[in-house]
NUMIBA-187385 format. One record per residue (C-alpha): residue number from 1; residue in one letter; x, y, z. Coordinates in nm, 2 decimals, padded with zeros to 4 digits. Example, Ala and Ser with C-alpha at 12.3 -4.5 7.8 and 13.67 -1.06 7.14 Angstrom:
BEGIN
nr; rest; u; v; w
1; a; 01.23; -00.45; 00.78
2; s; 01.37; -00.11; 00.71
//
This chain:
BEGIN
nr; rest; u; v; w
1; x; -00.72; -00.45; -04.94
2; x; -00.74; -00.54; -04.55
3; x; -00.78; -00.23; -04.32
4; x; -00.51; -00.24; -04.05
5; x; -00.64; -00.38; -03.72
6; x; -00.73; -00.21; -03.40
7; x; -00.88; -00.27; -03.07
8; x; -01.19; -00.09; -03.24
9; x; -01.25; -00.43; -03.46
10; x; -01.32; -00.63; -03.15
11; x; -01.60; -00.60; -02.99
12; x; -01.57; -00.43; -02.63
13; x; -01.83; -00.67; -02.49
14; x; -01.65; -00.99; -02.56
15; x; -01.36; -00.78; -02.33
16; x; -01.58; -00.68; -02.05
17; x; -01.72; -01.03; -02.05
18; x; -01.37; -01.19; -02.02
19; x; -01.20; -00.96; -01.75
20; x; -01.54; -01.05; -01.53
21; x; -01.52; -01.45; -01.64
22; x; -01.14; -01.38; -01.51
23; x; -01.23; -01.22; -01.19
24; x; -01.45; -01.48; -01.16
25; x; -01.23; -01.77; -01.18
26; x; -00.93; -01.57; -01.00
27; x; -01.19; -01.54; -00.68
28; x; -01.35; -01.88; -00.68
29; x; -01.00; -01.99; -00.69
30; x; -00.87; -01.80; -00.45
31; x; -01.12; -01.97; -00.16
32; x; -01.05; -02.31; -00.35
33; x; -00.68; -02.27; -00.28
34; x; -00.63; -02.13; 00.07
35; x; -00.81; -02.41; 00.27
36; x; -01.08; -02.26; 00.54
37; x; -01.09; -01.87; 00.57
38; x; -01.18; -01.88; 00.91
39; x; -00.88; -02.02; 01.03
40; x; -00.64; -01.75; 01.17
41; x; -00.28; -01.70; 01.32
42; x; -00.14; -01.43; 01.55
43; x; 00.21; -01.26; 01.51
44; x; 00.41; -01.12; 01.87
45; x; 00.19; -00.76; 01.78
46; x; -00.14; -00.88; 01.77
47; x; -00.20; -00.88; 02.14
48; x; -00.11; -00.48; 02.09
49; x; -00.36; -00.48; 01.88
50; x; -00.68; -00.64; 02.13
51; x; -00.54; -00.44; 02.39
52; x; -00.50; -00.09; 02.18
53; x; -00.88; -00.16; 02.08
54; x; -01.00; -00.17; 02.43
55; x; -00.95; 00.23; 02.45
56; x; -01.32; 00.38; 02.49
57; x; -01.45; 00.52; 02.11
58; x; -01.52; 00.88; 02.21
59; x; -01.19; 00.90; 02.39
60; x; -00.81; 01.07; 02.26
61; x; -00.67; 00.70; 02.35
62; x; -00.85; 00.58; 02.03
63; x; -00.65; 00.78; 01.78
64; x; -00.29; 00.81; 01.94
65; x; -00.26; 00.43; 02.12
66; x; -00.03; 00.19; 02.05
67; x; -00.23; 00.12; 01.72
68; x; -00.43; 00.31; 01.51
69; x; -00.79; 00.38; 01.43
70; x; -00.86; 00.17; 01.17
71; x; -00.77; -00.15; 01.38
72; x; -00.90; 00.00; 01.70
73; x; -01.23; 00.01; 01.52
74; x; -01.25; -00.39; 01.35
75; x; -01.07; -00.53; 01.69
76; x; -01.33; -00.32; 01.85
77; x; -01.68; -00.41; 01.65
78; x; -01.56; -00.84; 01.64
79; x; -01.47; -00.88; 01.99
80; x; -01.66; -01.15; 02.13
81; x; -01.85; -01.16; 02.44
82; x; -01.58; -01.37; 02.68
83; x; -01.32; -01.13; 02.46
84; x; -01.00; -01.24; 02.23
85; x; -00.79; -01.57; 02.32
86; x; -00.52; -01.60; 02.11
87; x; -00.44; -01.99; 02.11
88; x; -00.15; -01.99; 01.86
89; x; 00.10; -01.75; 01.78
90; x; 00.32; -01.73; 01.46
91; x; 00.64; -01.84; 01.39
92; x; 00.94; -01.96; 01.22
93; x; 00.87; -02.29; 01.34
94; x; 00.45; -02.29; 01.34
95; x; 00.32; -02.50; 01.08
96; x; -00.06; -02.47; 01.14
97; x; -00.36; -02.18; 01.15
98; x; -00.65; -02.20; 01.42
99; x; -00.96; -02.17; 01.48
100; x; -01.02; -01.85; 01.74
101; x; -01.33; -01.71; 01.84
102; x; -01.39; -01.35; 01.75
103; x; -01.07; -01.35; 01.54
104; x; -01.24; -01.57; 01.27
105; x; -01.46; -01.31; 01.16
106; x; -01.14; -01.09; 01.15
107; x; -00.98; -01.25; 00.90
108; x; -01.30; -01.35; 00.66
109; x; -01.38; -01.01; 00.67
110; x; -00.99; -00.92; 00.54
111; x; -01.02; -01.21; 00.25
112; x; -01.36; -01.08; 00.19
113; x; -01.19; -00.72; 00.12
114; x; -00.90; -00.87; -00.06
115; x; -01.13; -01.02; -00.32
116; x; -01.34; -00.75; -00.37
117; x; -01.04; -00.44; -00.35
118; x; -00.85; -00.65; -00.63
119; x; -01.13; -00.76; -00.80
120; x; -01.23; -00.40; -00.84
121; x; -00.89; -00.28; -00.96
122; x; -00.86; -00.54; -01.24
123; x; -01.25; -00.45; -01.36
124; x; -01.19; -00.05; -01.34
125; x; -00.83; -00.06; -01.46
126; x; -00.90; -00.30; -01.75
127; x; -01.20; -00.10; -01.85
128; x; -00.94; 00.20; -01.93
129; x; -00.73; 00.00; -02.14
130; x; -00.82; 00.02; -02.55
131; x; -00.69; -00.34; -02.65
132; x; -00.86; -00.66; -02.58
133; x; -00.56; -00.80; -02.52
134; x; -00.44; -00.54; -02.29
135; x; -00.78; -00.58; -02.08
136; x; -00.72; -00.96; -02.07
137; x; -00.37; -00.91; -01.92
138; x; -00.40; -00.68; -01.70
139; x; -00.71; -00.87; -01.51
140; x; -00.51; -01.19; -01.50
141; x; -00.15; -01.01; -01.39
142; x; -00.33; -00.83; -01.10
143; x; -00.53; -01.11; -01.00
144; x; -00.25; -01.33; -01.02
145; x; -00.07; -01.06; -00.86
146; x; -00.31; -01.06; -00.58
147; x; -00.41; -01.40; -00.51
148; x; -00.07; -01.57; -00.52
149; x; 00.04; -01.67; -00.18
150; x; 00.35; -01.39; -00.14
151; x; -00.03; -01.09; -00.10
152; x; -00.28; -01.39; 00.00
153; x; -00.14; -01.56; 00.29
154; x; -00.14; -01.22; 00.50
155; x; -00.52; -01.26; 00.49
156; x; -00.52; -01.54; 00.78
157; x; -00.25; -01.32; 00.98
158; x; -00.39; -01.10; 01.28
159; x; -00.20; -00.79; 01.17
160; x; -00.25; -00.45; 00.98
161; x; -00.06; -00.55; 00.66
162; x; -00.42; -00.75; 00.47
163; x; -00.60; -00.44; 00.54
164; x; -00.34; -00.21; 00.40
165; x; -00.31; -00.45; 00.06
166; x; -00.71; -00.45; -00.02
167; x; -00.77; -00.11; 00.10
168; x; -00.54; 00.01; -00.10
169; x; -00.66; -00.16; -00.39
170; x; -01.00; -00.04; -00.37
171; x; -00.91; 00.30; -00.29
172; x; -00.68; 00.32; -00.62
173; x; -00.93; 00.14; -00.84
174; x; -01.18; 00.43; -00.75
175; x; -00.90; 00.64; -00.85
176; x; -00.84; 00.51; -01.14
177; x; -01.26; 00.53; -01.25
178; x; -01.23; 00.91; -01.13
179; x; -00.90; 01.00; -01.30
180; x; -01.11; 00.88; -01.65
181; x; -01.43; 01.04; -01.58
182; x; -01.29; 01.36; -01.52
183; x; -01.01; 01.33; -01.81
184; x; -01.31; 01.24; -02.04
185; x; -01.52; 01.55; -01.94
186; x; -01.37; 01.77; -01.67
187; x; -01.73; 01.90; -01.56
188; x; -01.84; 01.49; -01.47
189; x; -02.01; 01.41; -01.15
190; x; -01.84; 01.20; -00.93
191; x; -01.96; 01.30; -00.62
192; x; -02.09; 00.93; -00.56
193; x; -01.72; 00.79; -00.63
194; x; -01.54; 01.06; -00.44
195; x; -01.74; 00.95; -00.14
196; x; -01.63; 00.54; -00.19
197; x; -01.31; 00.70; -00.24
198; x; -01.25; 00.89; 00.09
199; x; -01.38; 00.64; 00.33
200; x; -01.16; 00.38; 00.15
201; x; -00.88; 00.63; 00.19
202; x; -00.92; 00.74; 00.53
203; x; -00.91; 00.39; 00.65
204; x; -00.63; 00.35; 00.49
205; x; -00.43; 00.64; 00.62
206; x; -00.49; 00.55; 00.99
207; x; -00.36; 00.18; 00.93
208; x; 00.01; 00.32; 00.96
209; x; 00.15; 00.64; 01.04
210; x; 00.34; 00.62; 00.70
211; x; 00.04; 00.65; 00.46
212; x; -00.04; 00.98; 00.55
213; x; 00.27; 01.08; 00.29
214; x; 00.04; 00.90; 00.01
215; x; -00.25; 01.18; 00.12
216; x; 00.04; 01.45; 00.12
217; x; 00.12; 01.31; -00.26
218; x; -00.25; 01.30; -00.30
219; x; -00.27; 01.67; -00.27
220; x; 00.04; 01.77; -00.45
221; x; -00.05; 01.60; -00.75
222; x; -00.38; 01.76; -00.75
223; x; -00.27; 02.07; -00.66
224; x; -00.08; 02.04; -01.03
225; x; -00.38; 01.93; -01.23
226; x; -00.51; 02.27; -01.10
227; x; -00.26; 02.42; -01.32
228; x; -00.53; 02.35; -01.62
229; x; -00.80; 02.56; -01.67
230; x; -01.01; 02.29; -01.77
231; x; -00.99; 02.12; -01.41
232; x; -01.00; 02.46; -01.17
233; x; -01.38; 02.48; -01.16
234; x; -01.43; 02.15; -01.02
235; x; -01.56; 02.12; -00.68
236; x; -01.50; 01.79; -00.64
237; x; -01.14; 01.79; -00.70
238; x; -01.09; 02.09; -00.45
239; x; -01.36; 01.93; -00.21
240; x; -01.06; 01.62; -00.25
241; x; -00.78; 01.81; -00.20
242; x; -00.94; 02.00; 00.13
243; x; -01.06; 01.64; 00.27
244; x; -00.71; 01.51; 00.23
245; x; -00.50; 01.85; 00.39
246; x; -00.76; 01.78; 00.68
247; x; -00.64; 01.40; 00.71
248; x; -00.30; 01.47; 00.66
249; x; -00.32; 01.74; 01.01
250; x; -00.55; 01.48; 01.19
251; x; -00.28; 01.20; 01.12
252; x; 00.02; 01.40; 01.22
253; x; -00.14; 01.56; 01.55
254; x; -00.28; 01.17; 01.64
255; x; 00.11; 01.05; 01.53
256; x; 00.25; 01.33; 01.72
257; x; 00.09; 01.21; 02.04
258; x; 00.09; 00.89; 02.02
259; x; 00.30; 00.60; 02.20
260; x; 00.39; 00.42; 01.90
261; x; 00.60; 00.68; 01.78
262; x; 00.85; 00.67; 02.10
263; x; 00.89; 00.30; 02.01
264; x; 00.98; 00.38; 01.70
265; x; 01.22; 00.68; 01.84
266; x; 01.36; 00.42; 02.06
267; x; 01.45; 00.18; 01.82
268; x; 01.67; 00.45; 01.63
269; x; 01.82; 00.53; 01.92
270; x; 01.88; 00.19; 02.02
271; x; 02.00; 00.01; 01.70
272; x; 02.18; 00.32; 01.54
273; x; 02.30; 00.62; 01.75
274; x; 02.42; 00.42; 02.10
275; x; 02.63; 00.14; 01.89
276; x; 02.81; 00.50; 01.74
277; x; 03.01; 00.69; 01.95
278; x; 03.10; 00.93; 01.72
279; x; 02.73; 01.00; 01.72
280; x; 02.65; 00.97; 02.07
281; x; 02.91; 01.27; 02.14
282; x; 02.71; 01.49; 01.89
283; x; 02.33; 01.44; 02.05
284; x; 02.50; 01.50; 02.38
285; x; 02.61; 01.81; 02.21
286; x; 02.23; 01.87; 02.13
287; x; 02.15; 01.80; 02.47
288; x; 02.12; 01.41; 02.52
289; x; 02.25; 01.37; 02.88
290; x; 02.35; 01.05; 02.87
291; x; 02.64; 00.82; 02.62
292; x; 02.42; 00.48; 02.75
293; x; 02.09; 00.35; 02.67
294; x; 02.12; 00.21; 03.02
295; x; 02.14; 00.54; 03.23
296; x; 01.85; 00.56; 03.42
297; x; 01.81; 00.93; 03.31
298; x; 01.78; 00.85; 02.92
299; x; 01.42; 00.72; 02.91
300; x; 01.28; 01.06; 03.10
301; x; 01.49; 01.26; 02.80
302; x; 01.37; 01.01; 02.54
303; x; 01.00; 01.10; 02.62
304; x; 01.04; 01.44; 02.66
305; x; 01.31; 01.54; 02.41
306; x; 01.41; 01.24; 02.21
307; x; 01.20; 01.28; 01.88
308; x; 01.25; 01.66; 01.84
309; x; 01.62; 01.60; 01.90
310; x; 01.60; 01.32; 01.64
311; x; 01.42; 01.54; 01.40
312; x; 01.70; 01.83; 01.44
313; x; 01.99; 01.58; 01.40
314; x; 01.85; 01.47; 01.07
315; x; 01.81; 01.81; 00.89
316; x; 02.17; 01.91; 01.03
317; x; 02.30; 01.60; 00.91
318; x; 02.18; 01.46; 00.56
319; x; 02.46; 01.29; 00.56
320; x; 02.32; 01.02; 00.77
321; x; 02.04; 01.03; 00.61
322; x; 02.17; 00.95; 00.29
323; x; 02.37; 00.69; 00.45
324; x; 02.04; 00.52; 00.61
325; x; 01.88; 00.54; 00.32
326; x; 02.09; 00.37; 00.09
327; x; 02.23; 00.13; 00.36
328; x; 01.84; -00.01; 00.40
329; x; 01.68; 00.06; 00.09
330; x; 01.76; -00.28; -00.06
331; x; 01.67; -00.52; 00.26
332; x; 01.33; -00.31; 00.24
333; x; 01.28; -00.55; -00.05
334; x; 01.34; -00.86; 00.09
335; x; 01.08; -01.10; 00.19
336; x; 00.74; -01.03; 00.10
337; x; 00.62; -01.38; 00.18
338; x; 00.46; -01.44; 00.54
339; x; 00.70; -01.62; 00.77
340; x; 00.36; -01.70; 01.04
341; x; 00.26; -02.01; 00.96
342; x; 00.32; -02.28; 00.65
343; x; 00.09; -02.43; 00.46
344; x; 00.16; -02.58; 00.17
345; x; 00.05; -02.89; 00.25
346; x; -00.32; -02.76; 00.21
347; x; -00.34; -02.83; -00.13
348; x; -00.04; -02.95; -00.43
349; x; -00.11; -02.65; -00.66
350; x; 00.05; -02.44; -00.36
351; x; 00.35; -02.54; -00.45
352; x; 00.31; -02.40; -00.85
353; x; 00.15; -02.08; -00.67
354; x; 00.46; -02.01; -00.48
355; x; 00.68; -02.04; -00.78
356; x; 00.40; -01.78; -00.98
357; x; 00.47; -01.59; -00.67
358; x; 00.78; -01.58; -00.67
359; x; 00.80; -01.46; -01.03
360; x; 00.55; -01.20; -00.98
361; x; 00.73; -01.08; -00.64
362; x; 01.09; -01.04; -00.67
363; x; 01.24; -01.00; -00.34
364; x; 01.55; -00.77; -00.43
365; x; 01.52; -00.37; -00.56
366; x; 01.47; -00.51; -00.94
367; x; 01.09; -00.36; -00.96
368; x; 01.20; -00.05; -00.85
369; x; 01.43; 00.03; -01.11
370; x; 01.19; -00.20; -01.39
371; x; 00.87; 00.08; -01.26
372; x; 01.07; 00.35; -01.31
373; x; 01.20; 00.28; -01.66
374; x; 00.85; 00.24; -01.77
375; x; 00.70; 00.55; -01.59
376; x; 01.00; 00.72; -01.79
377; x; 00.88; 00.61; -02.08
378; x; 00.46; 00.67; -02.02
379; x; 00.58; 00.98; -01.91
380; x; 00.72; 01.08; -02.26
381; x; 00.41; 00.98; -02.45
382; x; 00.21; 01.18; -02.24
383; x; 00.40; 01.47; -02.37
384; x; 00.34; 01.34; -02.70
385; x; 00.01; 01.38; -02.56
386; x; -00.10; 01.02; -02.73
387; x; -00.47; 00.92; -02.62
388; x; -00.47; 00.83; -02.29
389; x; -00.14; 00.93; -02.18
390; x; -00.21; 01.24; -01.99
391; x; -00.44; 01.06; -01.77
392; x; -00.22; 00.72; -01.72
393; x; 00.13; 00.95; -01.65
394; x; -00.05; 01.13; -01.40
395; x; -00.18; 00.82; -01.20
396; x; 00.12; 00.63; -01.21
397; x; 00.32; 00.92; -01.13
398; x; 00.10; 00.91; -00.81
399; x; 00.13; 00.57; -00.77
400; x; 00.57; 00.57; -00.79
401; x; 00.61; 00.88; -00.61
402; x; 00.34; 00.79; -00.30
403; x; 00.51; 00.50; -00.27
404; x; 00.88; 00.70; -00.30
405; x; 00.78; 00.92; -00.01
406; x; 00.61; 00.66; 00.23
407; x; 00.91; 00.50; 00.22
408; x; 01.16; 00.72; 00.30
409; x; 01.00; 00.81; 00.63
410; x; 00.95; 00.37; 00.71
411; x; 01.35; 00.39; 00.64
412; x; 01.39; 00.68; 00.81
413; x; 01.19; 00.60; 01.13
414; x; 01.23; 00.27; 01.23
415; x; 01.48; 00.00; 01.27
416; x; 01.29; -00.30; 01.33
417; x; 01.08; -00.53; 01.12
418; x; 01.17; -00.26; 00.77
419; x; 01.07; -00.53; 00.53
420; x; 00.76; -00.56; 00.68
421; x; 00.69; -00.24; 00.73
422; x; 00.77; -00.12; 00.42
423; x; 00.58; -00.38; 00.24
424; x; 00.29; -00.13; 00.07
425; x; 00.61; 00.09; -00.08
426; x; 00.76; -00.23; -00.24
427; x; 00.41; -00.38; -00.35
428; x; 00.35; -00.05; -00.57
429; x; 00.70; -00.11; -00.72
430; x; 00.68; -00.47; -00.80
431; x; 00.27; -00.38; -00.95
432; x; 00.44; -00.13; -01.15
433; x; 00.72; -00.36; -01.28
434; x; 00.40; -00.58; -01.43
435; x; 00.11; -00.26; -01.53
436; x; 00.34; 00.04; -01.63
437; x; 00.48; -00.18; -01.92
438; x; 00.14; -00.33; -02.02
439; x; 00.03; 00.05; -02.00
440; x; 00.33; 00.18; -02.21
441; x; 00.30; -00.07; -02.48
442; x; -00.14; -00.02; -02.48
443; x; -00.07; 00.32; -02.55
444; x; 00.22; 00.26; -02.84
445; x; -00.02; -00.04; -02.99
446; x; -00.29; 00.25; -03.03
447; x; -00.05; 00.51; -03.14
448; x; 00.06; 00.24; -03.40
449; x; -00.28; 00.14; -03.48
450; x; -00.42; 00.46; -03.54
451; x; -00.14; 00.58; -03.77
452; x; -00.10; 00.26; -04.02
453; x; -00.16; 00.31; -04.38
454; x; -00.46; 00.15; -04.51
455; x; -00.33; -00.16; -04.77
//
């Protein structure tokens, strides 16, 4: 007789000790791969970003400049002595990173994140997972995921979207370790995480406008689990909820006010309502003055008038916002890969890393629909209520539907550079296309497991 065979009849240890030899390996090899980490590159923004940073730290400028906070702040605490010089900026046709003073500790310090951010995610995700084999896969797939040159690369690049990736990654790895503590035994301290938690999160938030929709989701999504008894005492969750309602008004007011978003304005106005003059007639109905971006008397309107008329347009008209969004959601997916600098002649197993890459990074809306159909499906075991399902459903239904609604805004608000822009919406889909399946089939291997027959 041979008792059927479950993650229980391997020890847990030889697990843990594999996803950490992985990690390992997946690091060292990610500073093996990527020749020095000091070397840098700028992109046509990055100048925005020295100058933005130059605002004084106690002042409003700070917040509601042409960049945000958390950029302000690192441009601010690495500038050198004699200041930034940017000596090569990126391009089509640039083949080589630099070595620049002050920004080399800049971009060590966003490899050094990377590493750890990912890192952390494949250790505190893995450790959730019941099979050995599922542990193993999911360190390797994220990792792989991660270190690949389509998510690496942006490392060396003097621009926000690094800090976005690894932030992110830490922030929903010590999600991930609260979600299970507190599904384990509701009354569980975790003050000390909550705290990692929120100052990775609020970093995040103020690295784009966008992510403040994540903290909106954040909320929402809590404010459900409060529907359970079980989780209505806890102070922690509340104390979460509060500190991300607080974040969410801080982001808007600093948006609100800030220069950036009358760029943005001005793009939509530029690339979509002037080239229509169907729709040029109606904002002159809502008060534009003017059927030319040209007219000297548009750009006093634009800063005084422009976003709240834009705002009004779109809630009379949904029909231009469906059209938007469907016209842009695919190119929203298109490349993910850097197009700053190339360097593939830093080391032949590049070239395999790309082609990993490009397996784990589909540039067209495939992951999107691929996340879904597996959230479907956790989804429905959760209301089977099979172990672990309760808890997995209601992170990746945070995960899909923060990355849903950051999205629709980047379509929404912006003409210009959308595939970059939109790149932390599109990573959470193509992540999803890899870890909702593995999740789906862990939790149908244990369902499995634990109801086979003895023989």
């Amino acid at each position: 007789m041979f008792r059927a065979v479950t993650s229980k009849s391997v020890s847990p240890l030889w697990g843990s000790f594999a996803v950490l030899l992985i990690i390992v390996v997946f690091s060292l090899l990610r500073l093996r791969f990527y020749g020095d980490p000091a070397l840098s590159i700028a992109g046509n923004d990055t100048i925005s970003y020295v100058e933005s940073s130059q605002a004084s730290l106690f002042s409003a400028e700070i917040w509601t400049g042409r960049r945000l906070l958390t950029t302000n702040l690192l441009y601010k605490i690495f500038e050198p002595e004699n200041g930034y010089e940017i000596k090569v900026n990126g391009s089509l046709e640039t083949t080589k990173r630099v070595y620049q003073p002050g920004f080399d500790r800049i971009v060590i310090l966003q490899m050094g994140l990377s590493i750890l951010g990912w890192g952390l995610l494949a250790w505190l995700f893995s450790e959730n997972l019941r099979s050995t084999w599922a542990k193993i896969a999911s360190a390797v797939l994220i990792l792989a995921f991660a270190f690949t040159p389509q998510m690496a690369d942006w490392d060396s690049i003097l621009l926000s979207e690094s800090l976005t990736f690894s932030l992110f990654a830490l922030q929903f790895a010590l999600l991930v370790k609260m979600a299970f503590l507190l599904y384990k035994d509701p009354d569980a301290s975790v003050i000390g995480w909550a705290l990692a938690w929120a100052v990775a999160s609020f970093f995040w938030t103020f690295l784009r406008d966008t992510n403040m929709f994540t903290s909106i989701m954040t909320v929402t999504i809590i404010a459900a689990l409060m529907i359970a008894p079980r989780y209505r005492r806890n102070k922690t969750l509340k104390g979460i909820a509060i500190f991300q309602l607080l974040v969410i008004v801080l982001a808007f007011l600093t948006a609100r006010s800030s220069a950036r978003t009358m760029d943005q304005i001005d793009n939509l106005y530029i690339d979509d309502i002037f080239p229509n003059p169907s729709l040029v007639a109606i904002f002159q109905e809502m008060g534009m003055p003017v059927d030319s971006y040209l007219d000297p008397a548009f750009h006093p309107w634009l800063q005084e008038h422009g976003s709240t008329t834009m705002i009004r347009f779109m809630l009379a008209h949904p029909g231009y916002v469906a059209q938007k969004l469907a016209r842009d959601f695919a190119p929203a997916f298109t490349e993910i890969k850097q197009t700053y600098f190339n360097a593939r002649d830093l080391n032949p197993m590049r070239d395999y890393l790309f082609g990993l890459g490009n397996a784990l990074h589909p540039e067209n809306t495939t992951p999107f629909l691929a996340s879904l159909l597996a959230l479907v499906g956790i989804v429905l075991l959760a209301f089977r209520n099979t172990a672990n399902s309760r808890v997995w459903a209601w992170l990746c239904v945070w995960l899909f539907l923060s990355a849903s609604l950051t999205l629709i805004p980047t379509i929404l608000g912006d003409t210009w550079a959308l595939n970059r822009h939109a790149l932390y919406s599109t990573l959470i889909y193509r992540l999803g296309m890899w870890l909702f399946p593995l999740i789906l089939v862990d939790l149908a291997w244990q369902q499995d497991a634990q109801t086979a027959p003895l023989s």
